[in-house]
MARZA-339199 format. One record per atom (N, C-alpha, C): atom name; z, y, x; residue in one letter. Coordinates in Angstrom, 3 decimals. Layout:
<vexfis>
(vexfi CA,(Z,Y,X),A)
...
</vexfis>
This chain:
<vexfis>
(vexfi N,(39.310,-10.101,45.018),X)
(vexfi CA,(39.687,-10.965,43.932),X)
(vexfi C,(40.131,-12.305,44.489),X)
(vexfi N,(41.043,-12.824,44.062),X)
(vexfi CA,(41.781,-14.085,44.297),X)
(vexfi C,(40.974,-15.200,43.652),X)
(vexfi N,(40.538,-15.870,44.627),X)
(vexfi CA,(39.594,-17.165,43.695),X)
(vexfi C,(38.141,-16.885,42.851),X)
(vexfi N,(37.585,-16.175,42.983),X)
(vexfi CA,(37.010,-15.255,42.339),X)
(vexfi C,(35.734,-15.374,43.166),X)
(vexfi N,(35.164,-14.706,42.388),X)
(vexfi CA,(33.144,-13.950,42.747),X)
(vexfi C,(33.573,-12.270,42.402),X)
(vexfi N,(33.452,-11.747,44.009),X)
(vexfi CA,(33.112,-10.276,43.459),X)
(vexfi C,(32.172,-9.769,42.984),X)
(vexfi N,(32.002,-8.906,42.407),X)
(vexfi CA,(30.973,-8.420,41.822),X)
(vexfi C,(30.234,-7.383,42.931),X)
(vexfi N,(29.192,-7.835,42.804),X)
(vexfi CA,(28.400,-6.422,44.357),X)
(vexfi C,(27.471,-5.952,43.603),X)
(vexfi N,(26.824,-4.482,43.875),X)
(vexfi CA,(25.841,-3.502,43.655),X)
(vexfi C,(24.764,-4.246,43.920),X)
(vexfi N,(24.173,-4.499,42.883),X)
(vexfi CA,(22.474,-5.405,43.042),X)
(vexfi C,(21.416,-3.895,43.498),X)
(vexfi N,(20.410,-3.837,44.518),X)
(vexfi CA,(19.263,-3.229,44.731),X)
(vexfi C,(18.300,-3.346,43.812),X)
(vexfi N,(17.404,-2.558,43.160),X)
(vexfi CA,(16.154,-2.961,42.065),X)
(vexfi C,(15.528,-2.907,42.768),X)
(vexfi N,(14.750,-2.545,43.911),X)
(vexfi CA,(14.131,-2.880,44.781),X)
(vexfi C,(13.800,-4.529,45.295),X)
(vexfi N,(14.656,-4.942,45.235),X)
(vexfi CA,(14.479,-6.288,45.587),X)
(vexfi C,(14.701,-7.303,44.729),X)
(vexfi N,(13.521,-8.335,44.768),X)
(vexfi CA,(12.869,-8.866,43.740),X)
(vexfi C,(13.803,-10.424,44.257),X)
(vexfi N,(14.490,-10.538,42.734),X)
(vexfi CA,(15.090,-12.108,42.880),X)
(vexfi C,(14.219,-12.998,42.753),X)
(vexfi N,(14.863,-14.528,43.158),X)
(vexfi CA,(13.524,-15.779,43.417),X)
(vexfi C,(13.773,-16.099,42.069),X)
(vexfi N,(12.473,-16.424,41.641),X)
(vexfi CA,(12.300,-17.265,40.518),X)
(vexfi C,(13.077,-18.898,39.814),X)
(vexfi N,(13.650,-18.648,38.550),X)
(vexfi CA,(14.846,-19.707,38.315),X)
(vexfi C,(13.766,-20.703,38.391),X)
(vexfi N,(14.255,-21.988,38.702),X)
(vexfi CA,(13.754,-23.361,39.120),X)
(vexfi C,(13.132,-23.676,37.576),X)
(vexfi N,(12.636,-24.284,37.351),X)
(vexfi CA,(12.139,-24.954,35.851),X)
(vexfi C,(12.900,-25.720,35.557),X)
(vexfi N,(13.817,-25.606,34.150),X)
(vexfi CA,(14.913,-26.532,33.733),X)
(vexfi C,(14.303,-27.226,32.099),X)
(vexfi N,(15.377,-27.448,31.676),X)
(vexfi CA,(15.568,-28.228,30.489),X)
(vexfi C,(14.838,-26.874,29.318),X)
(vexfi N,(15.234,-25.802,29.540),X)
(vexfi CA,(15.385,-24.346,28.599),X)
(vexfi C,(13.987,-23.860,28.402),X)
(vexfi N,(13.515,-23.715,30.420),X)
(vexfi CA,(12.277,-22.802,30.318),X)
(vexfi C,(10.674,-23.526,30.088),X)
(vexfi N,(10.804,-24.732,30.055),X)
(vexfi CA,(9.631,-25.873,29.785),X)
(vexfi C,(9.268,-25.488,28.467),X)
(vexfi N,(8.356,-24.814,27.805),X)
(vexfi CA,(7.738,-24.350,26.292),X)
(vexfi C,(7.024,-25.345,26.131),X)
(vexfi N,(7.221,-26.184,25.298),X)
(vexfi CA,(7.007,-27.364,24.083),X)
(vexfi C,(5.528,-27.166,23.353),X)
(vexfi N,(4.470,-27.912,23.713),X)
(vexfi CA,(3.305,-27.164,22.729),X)
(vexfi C,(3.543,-27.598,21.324),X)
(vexfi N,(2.769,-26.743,20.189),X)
(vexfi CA,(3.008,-26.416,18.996),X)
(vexfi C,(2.658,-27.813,18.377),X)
(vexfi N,(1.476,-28.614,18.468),X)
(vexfi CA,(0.862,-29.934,18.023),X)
(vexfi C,(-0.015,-30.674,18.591),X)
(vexfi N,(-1.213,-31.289,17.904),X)
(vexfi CA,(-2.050,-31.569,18.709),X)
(vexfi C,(-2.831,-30.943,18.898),X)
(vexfi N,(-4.004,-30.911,19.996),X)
(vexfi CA,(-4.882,-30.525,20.363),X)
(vexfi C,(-6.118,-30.260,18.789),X)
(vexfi N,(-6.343,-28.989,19.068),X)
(vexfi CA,(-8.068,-29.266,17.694),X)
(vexfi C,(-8.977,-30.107,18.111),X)
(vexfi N,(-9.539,-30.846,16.856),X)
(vexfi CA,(-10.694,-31.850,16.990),X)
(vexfi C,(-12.070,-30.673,17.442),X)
(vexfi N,(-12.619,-31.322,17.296),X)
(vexfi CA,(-14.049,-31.301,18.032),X)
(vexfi C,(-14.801,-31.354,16.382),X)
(vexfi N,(-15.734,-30.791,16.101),X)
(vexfi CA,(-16.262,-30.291,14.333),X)
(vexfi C,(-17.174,-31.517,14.566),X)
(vexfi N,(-17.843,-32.359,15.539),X)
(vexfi CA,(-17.824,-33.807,15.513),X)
(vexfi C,(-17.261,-34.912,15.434),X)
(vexfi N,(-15.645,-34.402,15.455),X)
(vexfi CA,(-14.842,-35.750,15.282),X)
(vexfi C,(-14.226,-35.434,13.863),X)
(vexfi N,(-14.062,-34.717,13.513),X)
(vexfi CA,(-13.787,-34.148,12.096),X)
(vexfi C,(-14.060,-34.831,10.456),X)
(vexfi N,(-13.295,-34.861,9.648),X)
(vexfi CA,(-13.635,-35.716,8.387),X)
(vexfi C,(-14.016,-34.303,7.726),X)
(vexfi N,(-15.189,-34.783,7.135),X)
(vexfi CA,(-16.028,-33.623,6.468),X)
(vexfi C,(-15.869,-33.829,4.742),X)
(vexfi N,(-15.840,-32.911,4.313),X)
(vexfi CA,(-15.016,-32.567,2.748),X)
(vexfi C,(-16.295,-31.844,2.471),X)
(vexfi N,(-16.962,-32.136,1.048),X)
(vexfi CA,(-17.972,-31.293,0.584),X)
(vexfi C,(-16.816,-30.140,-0.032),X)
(vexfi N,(-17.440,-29.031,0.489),X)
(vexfi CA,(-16.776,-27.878,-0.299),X)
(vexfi C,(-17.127,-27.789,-2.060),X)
(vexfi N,(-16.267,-27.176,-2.876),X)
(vexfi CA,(-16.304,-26.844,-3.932),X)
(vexfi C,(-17.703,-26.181,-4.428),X)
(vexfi N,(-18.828,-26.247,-5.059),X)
(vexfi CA,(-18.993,-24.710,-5.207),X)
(vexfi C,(-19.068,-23.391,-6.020),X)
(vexfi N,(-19.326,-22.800,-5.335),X)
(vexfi CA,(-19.344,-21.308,-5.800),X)
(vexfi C,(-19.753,-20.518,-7.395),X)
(vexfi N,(-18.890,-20.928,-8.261),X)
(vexfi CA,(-19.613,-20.715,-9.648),X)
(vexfi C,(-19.415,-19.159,-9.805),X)
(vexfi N,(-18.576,-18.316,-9.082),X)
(vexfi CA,(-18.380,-16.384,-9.447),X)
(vexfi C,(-18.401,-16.342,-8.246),X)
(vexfi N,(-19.105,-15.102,-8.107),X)
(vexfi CA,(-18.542,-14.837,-6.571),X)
(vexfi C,(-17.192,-13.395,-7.361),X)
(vexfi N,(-16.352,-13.381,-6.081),X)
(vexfi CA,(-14.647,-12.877,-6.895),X)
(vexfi C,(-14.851,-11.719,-5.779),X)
(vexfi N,(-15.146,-10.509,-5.936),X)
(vexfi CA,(-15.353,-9.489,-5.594),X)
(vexfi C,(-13.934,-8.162,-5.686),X)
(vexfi N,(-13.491,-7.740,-4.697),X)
(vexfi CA,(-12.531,-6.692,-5.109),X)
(vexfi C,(-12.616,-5.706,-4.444),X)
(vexfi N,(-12.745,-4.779,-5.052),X)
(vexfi CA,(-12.792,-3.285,-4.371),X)
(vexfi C,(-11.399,-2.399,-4.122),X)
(vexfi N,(-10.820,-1.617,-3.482),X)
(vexfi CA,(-9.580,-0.704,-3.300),X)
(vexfi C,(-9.990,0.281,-4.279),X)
(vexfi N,(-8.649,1.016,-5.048),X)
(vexfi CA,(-8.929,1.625,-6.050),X)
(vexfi C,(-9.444,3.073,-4.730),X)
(vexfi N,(-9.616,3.286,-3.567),X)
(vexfi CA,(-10.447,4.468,-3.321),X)
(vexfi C,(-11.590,4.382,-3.159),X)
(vexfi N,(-12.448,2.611,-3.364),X)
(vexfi CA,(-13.500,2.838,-3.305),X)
(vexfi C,(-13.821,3.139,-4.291),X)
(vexfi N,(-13.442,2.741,-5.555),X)
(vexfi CA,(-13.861,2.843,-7.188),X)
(vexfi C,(-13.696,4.308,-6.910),X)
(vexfi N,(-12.871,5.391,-6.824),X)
(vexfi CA,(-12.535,6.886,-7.211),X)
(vexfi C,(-13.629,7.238,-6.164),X)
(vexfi N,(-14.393,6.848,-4.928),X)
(vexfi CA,(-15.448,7.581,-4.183),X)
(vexfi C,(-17.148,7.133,-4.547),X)
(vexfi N,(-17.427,5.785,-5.582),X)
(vexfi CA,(-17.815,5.553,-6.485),X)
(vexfi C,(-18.222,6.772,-7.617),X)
(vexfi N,(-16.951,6.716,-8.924),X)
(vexfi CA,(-16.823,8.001,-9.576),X)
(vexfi C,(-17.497,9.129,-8.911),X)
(vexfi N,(-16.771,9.427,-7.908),X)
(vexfi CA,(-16.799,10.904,-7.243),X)
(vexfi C,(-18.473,11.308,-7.312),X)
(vexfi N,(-19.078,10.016,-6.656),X)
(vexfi CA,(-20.349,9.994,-6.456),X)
(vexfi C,(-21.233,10.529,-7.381),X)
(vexfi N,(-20.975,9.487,-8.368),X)
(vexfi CA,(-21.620,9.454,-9.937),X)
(vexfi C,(-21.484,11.055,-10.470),X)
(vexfi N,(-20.427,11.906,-10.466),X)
(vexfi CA,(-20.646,12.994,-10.861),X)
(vexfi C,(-20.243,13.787,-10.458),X)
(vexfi N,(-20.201,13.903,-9.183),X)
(vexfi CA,(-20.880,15.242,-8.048),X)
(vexfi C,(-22.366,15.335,-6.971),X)
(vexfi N,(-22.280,14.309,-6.946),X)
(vexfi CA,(-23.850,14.045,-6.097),X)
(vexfi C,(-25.008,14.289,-7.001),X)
(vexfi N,(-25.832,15.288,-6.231),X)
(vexfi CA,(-27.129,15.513,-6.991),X)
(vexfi C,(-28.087,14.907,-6.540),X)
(vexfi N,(-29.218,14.298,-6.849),X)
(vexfi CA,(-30.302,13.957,-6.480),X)
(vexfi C,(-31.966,14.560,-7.054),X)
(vexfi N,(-32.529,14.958,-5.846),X)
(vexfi CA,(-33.353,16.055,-6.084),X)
(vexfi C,(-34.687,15.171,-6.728),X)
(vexfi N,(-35.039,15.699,-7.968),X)
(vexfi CA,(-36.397,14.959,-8.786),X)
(vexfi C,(-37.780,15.336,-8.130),X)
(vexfi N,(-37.762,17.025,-8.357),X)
(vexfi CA,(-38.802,17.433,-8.014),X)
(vexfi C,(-38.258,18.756,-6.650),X)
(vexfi N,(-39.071,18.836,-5.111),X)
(vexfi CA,(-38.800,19.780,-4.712),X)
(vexfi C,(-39.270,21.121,-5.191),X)
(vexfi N,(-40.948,21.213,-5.629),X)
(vexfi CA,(-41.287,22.492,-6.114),X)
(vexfi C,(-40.612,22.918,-6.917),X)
(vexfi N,(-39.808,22.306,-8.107),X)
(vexfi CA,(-39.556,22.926,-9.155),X)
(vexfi C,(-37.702,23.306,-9.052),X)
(vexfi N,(-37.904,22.597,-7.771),X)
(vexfi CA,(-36.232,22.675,-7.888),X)
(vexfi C,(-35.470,22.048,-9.156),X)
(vexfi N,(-35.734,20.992,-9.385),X)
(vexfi CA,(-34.729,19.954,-10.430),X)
(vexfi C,(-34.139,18.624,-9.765),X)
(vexfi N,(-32.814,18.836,-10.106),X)
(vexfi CA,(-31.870,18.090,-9.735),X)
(vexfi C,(-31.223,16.825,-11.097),X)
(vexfi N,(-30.693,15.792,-10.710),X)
(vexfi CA,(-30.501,15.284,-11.232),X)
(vexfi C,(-29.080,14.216,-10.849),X)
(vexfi N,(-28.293,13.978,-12.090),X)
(vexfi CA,(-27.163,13.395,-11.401),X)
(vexfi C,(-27.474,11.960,-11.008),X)
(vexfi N,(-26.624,10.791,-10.016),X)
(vexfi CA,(-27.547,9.560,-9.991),X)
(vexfi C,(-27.248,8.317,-10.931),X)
(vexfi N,(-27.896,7.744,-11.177),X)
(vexfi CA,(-28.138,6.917,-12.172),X)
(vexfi C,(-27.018,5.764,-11.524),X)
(vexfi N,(-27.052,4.811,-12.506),X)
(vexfi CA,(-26.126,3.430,-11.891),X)
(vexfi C,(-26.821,2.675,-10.546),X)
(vexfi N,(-27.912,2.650,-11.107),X)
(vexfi CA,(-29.111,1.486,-10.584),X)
(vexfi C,(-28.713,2.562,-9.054),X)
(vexfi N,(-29.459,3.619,-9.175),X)
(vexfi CA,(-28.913,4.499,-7.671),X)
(vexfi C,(-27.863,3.750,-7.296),X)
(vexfi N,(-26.747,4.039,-7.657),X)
(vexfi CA,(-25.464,3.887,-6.948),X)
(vexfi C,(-25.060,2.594,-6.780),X)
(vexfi N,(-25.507,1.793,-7.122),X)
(vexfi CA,(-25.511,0.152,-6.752),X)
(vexfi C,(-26.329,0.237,-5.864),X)
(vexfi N,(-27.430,1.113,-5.272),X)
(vexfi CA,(-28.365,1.062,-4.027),X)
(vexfi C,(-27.785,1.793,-2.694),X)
(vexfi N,(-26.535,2.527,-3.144),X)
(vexfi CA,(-26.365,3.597,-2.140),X)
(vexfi C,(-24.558,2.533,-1.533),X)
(vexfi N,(-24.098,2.504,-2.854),X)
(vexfi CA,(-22.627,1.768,-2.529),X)
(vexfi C,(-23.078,-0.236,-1.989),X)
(vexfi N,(-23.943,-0.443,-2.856),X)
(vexfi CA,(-24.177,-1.980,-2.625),X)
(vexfi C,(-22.880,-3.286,-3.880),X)
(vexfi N,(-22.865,-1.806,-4.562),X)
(vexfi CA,(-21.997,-2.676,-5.707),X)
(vexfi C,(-22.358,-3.107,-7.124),X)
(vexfi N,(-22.650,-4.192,-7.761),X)
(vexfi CA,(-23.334,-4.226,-9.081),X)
(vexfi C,(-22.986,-3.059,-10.216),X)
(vexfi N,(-24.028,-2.985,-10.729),X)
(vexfi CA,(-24.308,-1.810,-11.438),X)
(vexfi C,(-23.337,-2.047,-12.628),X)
(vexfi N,(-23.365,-3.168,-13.306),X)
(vexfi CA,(-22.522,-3.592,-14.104),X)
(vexfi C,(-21.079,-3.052,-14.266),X)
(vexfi N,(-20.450,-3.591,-12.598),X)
(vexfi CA,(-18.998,-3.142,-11.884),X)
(vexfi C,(-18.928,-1.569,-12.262),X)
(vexfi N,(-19.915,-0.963,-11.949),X)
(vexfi CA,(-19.965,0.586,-11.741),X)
(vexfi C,(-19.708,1.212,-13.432),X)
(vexfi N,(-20.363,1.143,-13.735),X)
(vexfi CA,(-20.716,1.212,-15.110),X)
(vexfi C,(-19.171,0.894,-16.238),X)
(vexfi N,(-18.664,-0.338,-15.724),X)
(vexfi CA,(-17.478,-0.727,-16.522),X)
(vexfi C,(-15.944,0.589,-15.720),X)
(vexfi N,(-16.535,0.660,-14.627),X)
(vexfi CA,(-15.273,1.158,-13.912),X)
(vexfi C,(-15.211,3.228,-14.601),X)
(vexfi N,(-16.553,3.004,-15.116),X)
(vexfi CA,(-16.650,4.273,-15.205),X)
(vexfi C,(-16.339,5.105,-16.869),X)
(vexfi N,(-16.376,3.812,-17.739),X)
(vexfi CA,(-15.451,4.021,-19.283),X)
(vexfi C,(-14.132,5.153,-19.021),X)
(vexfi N,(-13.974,5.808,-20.114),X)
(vexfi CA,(-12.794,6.864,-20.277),X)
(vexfi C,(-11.902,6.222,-19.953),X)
(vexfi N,(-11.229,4.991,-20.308),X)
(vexfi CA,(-9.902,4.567,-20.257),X)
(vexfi C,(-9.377,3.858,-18.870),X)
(vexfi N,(-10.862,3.665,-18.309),X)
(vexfi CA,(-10.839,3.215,-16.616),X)
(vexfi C,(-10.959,3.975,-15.803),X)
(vexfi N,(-11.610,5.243,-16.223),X)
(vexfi CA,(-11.418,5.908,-15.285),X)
(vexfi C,(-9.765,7.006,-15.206),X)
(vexfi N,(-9.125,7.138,-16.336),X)
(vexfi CA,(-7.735,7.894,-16.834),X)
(vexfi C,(-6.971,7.052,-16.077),X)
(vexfi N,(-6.969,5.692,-16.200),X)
(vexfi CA,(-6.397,4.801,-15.289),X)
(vexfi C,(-6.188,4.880,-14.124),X)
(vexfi N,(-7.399,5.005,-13.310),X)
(vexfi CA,(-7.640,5.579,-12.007),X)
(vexfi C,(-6.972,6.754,-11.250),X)
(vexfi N,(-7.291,7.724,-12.520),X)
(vexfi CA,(-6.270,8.859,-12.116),X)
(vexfi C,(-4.972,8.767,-11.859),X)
(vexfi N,(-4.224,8.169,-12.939),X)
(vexfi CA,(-3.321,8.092,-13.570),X)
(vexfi C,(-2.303,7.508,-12.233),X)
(vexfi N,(-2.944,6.389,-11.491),X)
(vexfi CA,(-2.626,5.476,-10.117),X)
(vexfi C,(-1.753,6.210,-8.971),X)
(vexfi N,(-2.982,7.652,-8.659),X)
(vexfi CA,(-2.632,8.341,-7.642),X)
(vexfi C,(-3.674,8.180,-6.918),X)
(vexfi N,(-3.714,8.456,-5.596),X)
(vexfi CA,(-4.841,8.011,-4.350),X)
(vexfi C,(-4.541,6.972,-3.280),X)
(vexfi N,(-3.323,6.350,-3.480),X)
(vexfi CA,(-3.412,5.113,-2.301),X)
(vexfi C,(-3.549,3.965,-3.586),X)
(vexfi N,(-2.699,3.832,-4.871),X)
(vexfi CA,(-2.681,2.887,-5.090),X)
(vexfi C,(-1.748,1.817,-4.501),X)
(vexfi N,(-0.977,1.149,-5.351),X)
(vexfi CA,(0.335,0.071,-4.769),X)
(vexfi C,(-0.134,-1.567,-5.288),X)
(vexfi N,(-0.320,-1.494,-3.491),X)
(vexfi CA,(-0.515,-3.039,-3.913),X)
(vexfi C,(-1.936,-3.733,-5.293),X)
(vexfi N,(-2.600,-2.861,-5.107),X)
(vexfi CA,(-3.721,-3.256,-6.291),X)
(vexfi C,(-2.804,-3.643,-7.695),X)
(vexfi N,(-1.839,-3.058,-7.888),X)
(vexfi CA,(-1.131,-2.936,-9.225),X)
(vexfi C,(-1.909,-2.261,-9.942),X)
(vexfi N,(-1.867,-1.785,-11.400),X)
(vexfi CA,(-2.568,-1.005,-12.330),X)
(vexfi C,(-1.000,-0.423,-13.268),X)
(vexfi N,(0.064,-0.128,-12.807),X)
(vexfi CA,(1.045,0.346,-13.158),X)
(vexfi C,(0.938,2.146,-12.947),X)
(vexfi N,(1.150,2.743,-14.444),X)
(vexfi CA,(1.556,3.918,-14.426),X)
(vexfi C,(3.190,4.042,-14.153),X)
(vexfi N,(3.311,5.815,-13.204),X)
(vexfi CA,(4.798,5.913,-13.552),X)
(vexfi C,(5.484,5.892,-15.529),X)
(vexfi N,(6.447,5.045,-15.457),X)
(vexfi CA,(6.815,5.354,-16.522),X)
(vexfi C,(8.574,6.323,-16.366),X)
(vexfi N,(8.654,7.106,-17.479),X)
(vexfi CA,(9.856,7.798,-17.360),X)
(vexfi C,(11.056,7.420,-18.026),X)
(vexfi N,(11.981,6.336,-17.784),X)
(vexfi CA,(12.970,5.172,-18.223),X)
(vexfi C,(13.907,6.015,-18.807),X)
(vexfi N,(14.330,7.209,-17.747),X)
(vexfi CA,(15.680,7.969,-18.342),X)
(vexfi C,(15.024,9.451,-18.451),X)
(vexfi N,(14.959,9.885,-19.082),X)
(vexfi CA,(14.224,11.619,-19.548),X)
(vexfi C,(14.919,12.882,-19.318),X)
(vexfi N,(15.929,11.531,-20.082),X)
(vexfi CA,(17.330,13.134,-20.011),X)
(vexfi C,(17.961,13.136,-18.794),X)
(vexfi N,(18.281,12.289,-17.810),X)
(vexfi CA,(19.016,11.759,-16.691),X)
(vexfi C,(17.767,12.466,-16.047),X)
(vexfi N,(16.435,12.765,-16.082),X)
(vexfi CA,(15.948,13.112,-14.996),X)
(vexfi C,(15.552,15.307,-15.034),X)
(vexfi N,(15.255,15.134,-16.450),X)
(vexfi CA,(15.902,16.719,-16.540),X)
(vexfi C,(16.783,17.447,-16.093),X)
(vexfi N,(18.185,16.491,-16.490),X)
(vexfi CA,(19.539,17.132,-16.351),X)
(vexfi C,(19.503,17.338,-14.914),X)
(vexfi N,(19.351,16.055,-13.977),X)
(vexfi CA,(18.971,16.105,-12.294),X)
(vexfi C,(18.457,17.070,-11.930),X)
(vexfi N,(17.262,17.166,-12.143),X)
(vexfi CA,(16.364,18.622,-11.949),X)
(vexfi C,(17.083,19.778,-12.544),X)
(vexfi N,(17.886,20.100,-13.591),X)
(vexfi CA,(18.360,21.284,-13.599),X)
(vexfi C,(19.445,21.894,-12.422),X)
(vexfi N,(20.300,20.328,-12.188),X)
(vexfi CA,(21.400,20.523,-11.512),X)
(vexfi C,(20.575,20.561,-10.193),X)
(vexfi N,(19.720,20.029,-9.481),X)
(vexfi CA,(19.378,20.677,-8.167),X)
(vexfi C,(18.484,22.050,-8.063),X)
(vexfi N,(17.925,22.032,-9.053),X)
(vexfi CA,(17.377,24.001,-8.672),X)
(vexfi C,(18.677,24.695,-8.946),X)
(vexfi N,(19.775,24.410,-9.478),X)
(vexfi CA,(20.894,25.710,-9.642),X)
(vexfi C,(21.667,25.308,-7.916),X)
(vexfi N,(21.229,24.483,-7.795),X)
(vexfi CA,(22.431,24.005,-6.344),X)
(vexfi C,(21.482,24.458,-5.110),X)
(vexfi N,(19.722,24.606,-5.284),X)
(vexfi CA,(19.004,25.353,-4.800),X)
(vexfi C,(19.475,26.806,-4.382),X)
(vexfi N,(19.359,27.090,-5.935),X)
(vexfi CA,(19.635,28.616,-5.972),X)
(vexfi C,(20.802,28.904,-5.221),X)
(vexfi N,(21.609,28.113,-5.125),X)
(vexfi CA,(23.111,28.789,-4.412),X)
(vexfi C,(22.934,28.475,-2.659),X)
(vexfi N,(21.850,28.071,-2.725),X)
(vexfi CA,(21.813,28.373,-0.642),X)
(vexfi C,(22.049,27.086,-0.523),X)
(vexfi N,(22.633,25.844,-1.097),X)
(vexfi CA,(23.251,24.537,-1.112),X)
(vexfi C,(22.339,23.567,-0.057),X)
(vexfi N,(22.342,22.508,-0.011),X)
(vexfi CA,(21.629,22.082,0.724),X)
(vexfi C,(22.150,20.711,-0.445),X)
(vexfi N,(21.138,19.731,-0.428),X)
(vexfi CA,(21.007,19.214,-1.664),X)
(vexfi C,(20.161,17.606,-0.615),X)
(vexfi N,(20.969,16.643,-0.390),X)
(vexfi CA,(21.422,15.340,0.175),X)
(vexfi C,(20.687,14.688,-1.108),X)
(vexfi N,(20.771,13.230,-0.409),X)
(vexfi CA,(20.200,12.116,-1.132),X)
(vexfi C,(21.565,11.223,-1.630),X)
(vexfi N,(22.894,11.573,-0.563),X)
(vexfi CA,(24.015,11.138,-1.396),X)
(vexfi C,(24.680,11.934,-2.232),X)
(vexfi N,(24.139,13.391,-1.948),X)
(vexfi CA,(24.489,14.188,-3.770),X)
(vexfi C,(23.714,13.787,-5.017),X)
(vexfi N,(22.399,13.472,-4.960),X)
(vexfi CA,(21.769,12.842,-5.968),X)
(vexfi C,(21.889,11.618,-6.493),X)
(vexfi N,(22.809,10.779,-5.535),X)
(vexfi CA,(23.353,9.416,-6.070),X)
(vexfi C,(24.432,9.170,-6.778),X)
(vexfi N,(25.364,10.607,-6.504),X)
(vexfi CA,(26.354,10.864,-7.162),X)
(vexfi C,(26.160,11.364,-8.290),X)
(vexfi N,(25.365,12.230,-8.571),X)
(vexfi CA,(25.194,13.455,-9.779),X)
(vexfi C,(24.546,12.164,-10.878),X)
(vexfi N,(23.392,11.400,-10.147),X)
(vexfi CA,(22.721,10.675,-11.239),X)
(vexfi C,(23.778,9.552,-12.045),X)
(vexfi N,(24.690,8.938,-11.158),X)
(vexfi CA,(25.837,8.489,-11.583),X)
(vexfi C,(26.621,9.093,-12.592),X)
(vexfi N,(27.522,9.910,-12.363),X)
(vexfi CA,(28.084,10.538,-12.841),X)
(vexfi C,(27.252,11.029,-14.396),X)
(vexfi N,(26.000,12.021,-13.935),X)
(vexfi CA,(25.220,12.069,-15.717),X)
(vexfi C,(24.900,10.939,-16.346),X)
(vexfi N,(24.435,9.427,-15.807),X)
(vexfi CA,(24.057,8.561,-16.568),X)
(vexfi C,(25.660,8.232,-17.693),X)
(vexfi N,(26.640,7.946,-16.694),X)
(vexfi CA,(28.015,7.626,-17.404),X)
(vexfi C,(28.177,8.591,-18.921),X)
(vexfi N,(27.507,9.697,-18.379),X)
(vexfi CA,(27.938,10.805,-19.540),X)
(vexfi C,(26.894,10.961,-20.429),X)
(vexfi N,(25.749,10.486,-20.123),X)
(vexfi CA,(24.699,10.683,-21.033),X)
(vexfi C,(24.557,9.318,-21.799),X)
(vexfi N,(25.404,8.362,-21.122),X)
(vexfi CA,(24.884,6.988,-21.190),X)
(vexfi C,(26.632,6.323,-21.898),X)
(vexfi N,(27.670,6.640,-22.605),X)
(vexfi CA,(29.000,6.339,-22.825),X)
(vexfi C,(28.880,4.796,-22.913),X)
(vexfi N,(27.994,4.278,-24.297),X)
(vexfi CA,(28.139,3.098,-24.117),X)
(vexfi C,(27.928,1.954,-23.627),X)
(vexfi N,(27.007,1.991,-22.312),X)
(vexfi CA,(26.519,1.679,-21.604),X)
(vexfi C,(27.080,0.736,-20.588),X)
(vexfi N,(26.782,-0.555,-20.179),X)
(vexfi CA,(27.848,-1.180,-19.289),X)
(vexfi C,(26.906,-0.714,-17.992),X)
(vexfi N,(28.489,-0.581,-16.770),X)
(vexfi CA,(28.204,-0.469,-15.491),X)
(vexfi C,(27.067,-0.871,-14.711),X)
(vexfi N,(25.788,0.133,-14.395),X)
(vexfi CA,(24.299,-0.296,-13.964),X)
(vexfi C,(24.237,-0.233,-12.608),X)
(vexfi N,(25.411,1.117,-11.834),X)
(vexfi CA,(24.902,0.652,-10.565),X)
(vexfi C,(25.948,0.704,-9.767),X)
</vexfis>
C-alpha cells in the first residue's frame, strides 16, 4: 500500500500491552461516599397502624387446597378423621384466620379459579370474550384448514381475523 498501514495477521496467542489510562477509561464514581449511621440525621419513622400483608394467588389456592383435602386424625382407635379448622390452618400456614376464612367465601374462591394458576401480575381480571363471533368463526376456519393437512401460521390468523372482523364488523372504523 502506498502511504498506508498494511494490514498483518494478528496471533491470539499473544497478549497485547495494556492501553495507557486516558481521558475515556478513568470511571467517574457515582457520588459521595455513605455516611456512617453515626453521622446520619435521624427521622422518627412513621408508625405502623396495619400491618399490609400480601399473599400470591398460589398461596391462597394451596391454603384452599388444604382446607378441603387435608384430613386431620381426631381419634386413632376409632379411626375418625376430620377436615381442619381455620384456627388449624392459621397454625400450619402462619396466616390470620380471618384472611383464611374471607379468602375462602364462594365468590373468592370462583375468583381464584377463574385467574388460572400463575396469576398476572396480582390482577383479579377474568378472561373476558370482546368478539364471540370473530372468535368462533376463527376456530371454525382453523379446524377445517386443520382438517386439510394445512399448516395454520400466526400470520394466517392475522389475516383471517382481519378479514372476518371487516365482515362481521361492516360498520366499524379501521381497528387494526
Amino acid at each position: 500500500m502506498a502511504g498506508g498501514l498494511a494490514l498483518q495477521l494478528l496471533d491470539v496467542n499473544i497478549i497485547s500491552p495494556p492501553k495507557p489510562p486516558g481521558p475515556s477509561t478513568i470511571k467517574k464514581k457515582p457520588g459521595p461516599k455513605p455516611k456512617a449511621l453515626s453521622k446520619r440525621a435521624y427521622q422518627t419513622p412513621k408508625a405502623i397502624t396495619r400491618v399490609e400483608r400480601s399473599y400470591s394467588q398460589g398461596k391462597k389456592i394451596q391454603v384452599l387446597m388444604f382446607l378441603h383435602h387435608y384430613w386431620i386424625v381426631i381419634d386413632t382407635t376409632e379411626k375418625a378423621f376430620q377436615h381442619p379448622s381455620y384456627a388449624e390452618a392459621e397454625a400450619f400456614f402462619k396466616i390470620p384466620s380471618s384472611t383464611i376464612c374471607d379468602w375462602n367465601r364462594p365468590n373468592k374462591v370462583e375468583m381464584l379459579i377463574s385467574q388460572g394458576r400463575g396469576g398476572c401480575g396480582g390482577s383479579h381480571t377474568v378472561l373476558h370474550h370482546w368478539w364471540p363471533k370473530l372468535e368462533e368463526k376463527l376456530f371454525a376456519m382453523f379446524l377445517e384448514r386443520r382438517g386439510e393437512g394445512r399448516v395454520v401460521r400466526r400470520g394466517w390468523f392475522r389475516r383471517q381475523a382481519t378479514r372476518s372482523f371487516q365482515q362481521l364488523n361492516p360498520n366499524t372504523t379501521h381497528l387494526f
